[in-house]
C-alpha positions as CSV (number, residue, x, y, z in Angstrom):
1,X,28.2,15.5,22.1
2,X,26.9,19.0,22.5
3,X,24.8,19.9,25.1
4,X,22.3,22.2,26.1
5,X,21.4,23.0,29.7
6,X,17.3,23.1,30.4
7,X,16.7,23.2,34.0
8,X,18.6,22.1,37.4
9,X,16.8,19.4,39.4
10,X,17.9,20.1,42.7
11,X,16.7,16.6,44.3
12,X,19.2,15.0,42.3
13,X,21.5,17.7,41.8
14,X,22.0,17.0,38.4
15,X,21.5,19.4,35.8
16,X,18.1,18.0,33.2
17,X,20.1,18.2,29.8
18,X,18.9,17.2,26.7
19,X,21.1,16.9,23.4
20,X,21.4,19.5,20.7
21,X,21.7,16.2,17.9
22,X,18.6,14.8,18.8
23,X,16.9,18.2,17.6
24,X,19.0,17.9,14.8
25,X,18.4,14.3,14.5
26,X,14.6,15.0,14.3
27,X,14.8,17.6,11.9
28,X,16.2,15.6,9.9
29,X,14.0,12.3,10.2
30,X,11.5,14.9,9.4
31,X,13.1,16.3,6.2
32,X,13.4,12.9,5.0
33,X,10.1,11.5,5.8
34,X,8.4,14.6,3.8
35,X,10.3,15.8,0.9
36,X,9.8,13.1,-0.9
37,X,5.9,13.0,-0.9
38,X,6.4,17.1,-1.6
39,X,8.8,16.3,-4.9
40,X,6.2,14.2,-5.8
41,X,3.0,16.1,-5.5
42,X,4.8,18.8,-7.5
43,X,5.6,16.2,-10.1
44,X,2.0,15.2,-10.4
45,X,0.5,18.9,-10.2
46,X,3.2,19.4,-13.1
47,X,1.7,16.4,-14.9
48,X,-2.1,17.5,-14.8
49,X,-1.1,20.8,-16.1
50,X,0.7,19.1,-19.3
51,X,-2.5,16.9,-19.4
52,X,-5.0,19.8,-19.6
53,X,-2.8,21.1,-22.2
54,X,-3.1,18.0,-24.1
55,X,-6.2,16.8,-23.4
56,X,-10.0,19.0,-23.0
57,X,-11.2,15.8,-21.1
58,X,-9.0,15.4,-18.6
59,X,-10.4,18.4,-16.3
60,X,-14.0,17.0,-17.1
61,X,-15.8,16.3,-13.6
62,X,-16.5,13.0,-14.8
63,X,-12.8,12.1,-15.8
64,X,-11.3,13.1,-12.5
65,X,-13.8,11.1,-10.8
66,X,-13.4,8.1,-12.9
67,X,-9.6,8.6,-12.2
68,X,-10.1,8.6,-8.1
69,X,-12.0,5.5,-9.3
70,X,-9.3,3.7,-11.1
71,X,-6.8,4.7,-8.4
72,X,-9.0,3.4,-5.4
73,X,-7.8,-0.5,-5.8
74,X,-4.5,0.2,-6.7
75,X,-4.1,2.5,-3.3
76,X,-6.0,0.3,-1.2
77,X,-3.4,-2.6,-2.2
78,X,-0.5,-0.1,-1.9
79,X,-0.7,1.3,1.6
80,X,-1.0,-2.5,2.8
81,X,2.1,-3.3,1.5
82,X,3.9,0.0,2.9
83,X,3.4,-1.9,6.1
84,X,5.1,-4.8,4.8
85,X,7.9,-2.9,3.1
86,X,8.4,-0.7,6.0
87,X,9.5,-4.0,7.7
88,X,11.9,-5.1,5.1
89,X,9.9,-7.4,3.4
90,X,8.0,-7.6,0.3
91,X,4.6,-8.8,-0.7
92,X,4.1,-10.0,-4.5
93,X,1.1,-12.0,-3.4
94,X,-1.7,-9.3,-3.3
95,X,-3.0,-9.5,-6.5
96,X,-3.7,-13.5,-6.4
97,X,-5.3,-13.1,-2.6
98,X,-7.0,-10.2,-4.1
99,X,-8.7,-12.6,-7.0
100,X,-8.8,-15.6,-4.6
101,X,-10.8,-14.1,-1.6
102,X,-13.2,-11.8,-4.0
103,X,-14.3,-14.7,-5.8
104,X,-14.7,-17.0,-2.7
105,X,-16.3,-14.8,-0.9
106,X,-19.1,-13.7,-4.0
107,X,-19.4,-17.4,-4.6
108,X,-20.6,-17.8,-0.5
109,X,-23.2,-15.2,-1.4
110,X,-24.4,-16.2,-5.0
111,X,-24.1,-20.2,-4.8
112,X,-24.7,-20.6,-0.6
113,X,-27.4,-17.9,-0.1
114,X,-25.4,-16.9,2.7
115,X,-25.6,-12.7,4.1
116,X,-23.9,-10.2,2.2
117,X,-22.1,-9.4,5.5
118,X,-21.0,-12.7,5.8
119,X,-19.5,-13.2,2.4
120,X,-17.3,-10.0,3.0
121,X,-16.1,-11.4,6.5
122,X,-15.0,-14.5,4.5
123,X,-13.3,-12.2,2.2
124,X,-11.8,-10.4,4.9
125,X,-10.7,-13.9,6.7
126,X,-9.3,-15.4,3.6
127,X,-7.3,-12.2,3.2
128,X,-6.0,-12.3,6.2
129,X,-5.5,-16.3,6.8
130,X,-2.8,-15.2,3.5
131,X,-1.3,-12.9,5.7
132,X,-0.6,-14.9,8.7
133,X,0.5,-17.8,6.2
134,X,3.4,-15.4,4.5
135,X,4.3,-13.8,8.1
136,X,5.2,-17.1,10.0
137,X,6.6,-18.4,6.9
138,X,9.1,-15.5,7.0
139,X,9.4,-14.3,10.5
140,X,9.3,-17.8,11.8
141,X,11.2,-20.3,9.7
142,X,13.0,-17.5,7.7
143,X,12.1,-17.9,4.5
144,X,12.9,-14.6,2.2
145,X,9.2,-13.4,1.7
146,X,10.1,-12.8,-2.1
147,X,10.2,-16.8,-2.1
148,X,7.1,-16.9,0.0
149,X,5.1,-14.7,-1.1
150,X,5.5,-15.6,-4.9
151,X,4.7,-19.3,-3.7
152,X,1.4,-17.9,-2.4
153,X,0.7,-16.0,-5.4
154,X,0.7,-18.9,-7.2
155,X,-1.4,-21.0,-4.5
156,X,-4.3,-18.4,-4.7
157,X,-4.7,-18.6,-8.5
158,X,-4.5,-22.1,-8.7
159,X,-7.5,-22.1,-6.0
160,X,-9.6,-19.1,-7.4
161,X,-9.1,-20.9,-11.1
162,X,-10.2,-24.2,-9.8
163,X,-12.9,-22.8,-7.8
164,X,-14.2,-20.7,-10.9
165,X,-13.6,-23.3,-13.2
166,X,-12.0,-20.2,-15.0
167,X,-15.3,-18.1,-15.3
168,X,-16.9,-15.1,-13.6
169,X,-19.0,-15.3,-10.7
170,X,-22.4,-13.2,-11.0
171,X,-24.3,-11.0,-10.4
172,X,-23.5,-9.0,-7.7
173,X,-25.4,-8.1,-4.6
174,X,-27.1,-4.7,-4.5
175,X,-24.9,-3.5,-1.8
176,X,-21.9,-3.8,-4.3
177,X,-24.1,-1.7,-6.3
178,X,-24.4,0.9,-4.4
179,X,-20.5,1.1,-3.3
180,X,-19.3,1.1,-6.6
181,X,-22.0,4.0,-7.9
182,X,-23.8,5.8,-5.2
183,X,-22.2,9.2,-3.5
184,X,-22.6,11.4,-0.9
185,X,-22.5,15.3,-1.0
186,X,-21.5,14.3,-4.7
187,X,-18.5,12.0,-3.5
188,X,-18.3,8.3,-4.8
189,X,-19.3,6.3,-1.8
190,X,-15.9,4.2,-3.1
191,X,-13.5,6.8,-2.6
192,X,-14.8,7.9,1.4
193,X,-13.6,4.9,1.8
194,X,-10.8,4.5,0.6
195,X,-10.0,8.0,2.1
196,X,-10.7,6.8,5.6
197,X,-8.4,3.5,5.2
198,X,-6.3,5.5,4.0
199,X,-5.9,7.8,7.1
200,X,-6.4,4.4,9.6
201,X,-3.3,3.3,8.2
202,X,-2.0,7.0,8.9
203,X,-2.6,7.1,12.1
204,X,-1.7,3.3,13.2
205,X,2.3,4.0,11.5
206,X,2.5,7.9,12.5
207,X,1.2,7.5,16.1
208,X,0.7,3.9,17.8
209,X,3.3,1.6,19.1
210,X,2.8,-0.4,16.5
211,X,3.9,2.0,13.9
212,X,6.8,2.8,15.7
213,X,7.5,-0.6,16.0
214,X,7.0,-1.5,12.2
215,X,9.7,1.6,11.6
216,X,12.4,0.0,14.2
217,X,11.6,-3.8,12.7
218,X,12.5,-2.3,9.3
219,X,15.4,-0.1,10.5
220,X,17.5,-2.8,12.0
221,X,15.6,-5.8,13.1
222,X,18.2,-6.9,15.6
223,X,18.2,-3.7,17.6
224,X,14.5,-3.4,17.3
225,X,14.6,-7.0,19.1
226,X,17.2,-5.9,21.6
227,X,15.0,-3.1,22.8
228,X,12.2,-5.3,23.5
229,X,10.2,-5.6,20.5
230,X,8.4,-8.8,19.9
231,X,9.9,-8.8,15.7
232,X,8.3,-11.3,14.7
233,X,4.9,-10.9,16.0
234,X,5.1,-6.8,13.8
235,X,6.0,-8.6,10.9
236,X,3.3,-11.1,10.9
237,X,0.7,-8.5,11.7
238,X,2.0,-6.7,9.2
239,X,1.1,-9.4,6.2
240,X,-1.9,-9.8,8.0
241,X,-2.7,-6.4,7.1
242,X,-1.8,-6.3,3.6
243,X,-4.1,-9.3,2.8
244,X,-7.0,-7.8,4.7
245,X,-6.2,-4.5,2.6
246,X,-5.7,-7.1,-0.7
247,X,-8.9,-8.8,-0.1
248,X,-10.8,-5.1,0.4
249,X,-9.5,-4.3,-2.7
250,X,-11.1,-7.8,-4.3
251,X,-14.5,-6.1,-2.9
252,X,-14.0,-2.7,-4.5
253,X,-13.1,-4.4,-7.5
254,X,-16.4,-6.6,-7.4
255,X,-18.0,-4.0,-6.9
256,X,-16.7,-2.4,-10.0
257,X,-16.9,-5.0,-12.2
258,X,-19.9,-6.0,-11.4
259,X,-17.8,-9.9,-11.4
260,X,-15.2,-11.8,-9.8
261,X,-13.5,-14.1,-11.5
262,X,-9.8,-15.8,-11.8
263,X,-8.3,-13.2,-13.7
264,X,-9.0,-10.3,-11.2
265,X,-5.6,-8.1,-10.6
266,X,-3.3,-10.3,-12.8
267,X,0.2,-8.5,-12.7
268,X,-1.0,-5.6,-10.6
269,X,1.7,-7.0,-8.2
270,X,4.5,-4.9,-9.5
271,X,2.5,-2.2,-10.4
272,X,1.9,-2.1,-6.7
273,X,5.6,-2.8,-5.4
274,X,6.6,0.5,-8.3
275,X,4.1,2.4,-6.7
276,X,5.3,1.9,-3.0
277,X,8.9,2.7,-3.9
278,X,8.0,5.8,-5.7
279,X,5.9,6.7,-2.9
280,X,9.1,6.9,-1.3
281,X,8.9,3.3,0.5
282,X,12.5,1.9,0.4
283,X,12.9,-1.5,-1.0
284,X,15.5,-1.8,2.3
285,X,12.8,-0.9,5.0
286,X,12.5,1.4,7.2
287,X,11.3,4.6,5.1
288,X,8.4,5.4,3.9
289,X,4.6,6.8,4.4
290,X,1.3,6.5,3.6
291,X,0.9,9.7,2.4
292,X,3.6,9.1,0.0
293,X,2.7,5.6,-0.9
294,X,-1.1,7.0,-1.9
295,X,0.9,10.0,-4.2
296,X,2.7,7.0,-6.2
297,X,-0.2,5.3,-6.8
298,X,-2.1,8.2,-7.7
299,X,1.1,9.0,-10.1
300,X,0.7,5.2,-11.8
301,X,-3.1,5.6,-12.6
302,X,-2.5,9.5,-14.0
303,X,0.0,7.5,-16.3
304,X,-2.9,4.7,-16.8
305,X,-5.6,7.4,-17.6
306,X,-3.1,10.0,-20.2
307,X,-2.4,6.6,-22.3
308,X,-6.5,6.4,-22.6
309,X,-7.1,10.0,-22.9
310,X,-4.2,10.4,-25.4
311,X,-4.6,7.1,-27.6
312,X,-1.4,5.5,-27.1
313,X,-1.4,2.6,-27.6
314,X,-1.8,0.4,-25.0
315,X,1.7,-1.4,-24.9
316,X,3.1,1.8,-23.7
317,X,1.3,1.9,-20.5
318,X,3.1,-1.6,-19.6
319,X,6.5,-0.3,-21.1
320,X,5.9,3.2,-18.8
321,X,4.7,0.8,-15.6
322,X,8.1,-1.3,-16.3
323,X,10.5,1.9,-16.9
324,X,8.7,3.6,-13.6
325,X,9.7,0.5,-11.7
326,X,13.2,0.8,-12.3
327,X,13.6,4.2,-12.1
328,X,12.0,3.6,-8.7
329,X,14.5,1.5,-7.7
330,X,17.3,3.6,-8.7
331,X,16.0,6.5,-6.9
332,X,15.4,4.2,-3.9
333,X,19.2,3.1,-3.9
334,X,21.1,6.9,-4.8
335,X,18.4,7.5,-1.7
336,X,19.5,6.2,0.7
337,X,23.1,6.4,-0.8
338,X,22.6,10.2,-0.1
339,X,21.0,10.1,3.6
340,X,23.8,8.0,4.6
341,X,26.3,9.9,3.2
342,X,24.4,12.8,5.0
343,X,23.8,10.9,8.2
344,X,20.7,11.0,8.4
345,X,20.4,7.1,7.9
């Protein structure tokens, strides 16, 4: 290994050296952290420009707002599973805690009389009593979490059917009213925040020792535990924090539709794992960001919004969603096929 002389210490008299490869090393982690998000954003600006072309609408104010809209849920549910991806799992159970805890917690409110504050803090628990259920059942006992976490998708439907009886729950409160419509400085009051979740989850992965643990868990779990991290404990906190970001996204979607009901985010599951992975999240752990994790989403509800604007019919959007996840895949695999070939893995 090459080295490159800094400074002489002379109480130890030992020269302070620090490797040229970990410079190297570090441009590289950075390379490969950001070119992917940078690939994709050109891929997107590429896409709005064939769009305008296409379509007068899609440049409307009220389109691109209605788009940021759309994309809200399906980010919010994204960047909680980048944590649990990031760790080498998977999470297929958003959509049914999404349903199960938005329905519970509008029930507490419209049949129990109960604060509006307190039926979103029963969201919130529900969300995140999921969470802790699929991260002891695969950190502790060691059960793959695509096994567990399809067994709890199936749980919370059962229970938000049987609690439903299979209807909506109305009305809403007027506080979902005003989340879902009002704005500030001409901003959706929705998408602030969203955009601050957004860069919470940021900042935890990029610069806590949480983050940096959730990288190492994913990496190689059994280093990551010889170096002193507690494993198990990031990856339940880690499902914890997708079914808290799953049951906010059963609020915004209240909010929305004005509803909840049994049927809320049916099969947005994969449309959530495609959009991770072509956020650049890989399917092996590890990799990935948030930034890039919000561009894929972004990228699935663009898709969502040309089929409306365009008239397609809607069968292609699903055939499109199911294509994007394989090519996702495939990118994911040549991937990290390339950055180990490069080293950089």
């Amino acid at each position: 290994m090459r080295y490159q002389q800094l400074e002489y210490d002379h109480s130890s008299q030992k020269p302070d050296v620090i490797p040229i490869e970990d410079n190297e090393n570090y441009v590289h982690r950075m390379i490969k952290q950001y070119i992917g998000s940078l690939g994709l954003f050109f891929i997107i600006i590429v896409f709005c420009v064939i769009l305008s072309f296409l379509s007068p609408v899609f440049l409307t104010k009220t389109n691109l707002i209605n788009l940021l809209i759309q994309s809200a849920i399906l980010i919010t549910l994204s960047v909680g599973v980048t944590f649990v991806m990031l760790t080498g799992g998977i999470d297929l159970s958003v959509g049914g805690v999404m349903a199960v805890s938005a329905a519970i917690g509008l029930g507490t409110i419209v049949y129990h009389d109960v604060p509006v504050i307190l039926g979103v803090f029963i969201s919130l628990l529900i969300g995140a009593a999921f969470g802790l259920f699929n991260g002891i059942m695969a950190s502790r006992f060691h059960v793959p979490p695509l096994i567990v976490t399809l067994a709890t998708m199936g749980m919370a439907r059962g229970i938000v059917t049987m609690y439903t009886n299979g209807s909506n729950i109305t009305p809403v409160p007027y506080s979902f009213v005003v989340l879902a419509n009002d704005r500030l400085f001409g901003i959706p009051i929705l998408i602030i925040v969203v955009a601050v979740l957004v860069l919470m989850a940021h900042i935890i992965l990029k610069y806590t020792v949480f983050g940096r643990a959730v990288y190492a868990t994913g990496g190689n779990e059994d280093a990551a535990r010889l170096a002193g991290i507690r494993t198990r404990l990031i990856i339940i906190f880690s499902f914890i924090i997708s079914g808290l970001m799953a049951a906010t996204a059963g609020i915004f979607m209240t909010a929305l539709l004005e509803s909840a009901g049994s049927n809320a985010g049916r099969g947005i599951e994969l449309t959530v794992i495609t959009a991770t992975v072509i956020g650049g999240t890989s399917l092996f752990g590890g990799q990935g960001n948030v930034a890039g994790t919000v561009l894929g989403a972004f990228l699935i509800s663009l898709v969502a919004n040309a089929v409306n604007l365009l008239g397609v019919p809607p069968a292609w959007e699903t055939f499109v969603t199911a294509s994007l996840i394989l090519i996702a895949a495939l990118l994911d695999v040549y991937r990290r096929k390339y950055l180990i070939e490069k080293n950089m893995l």
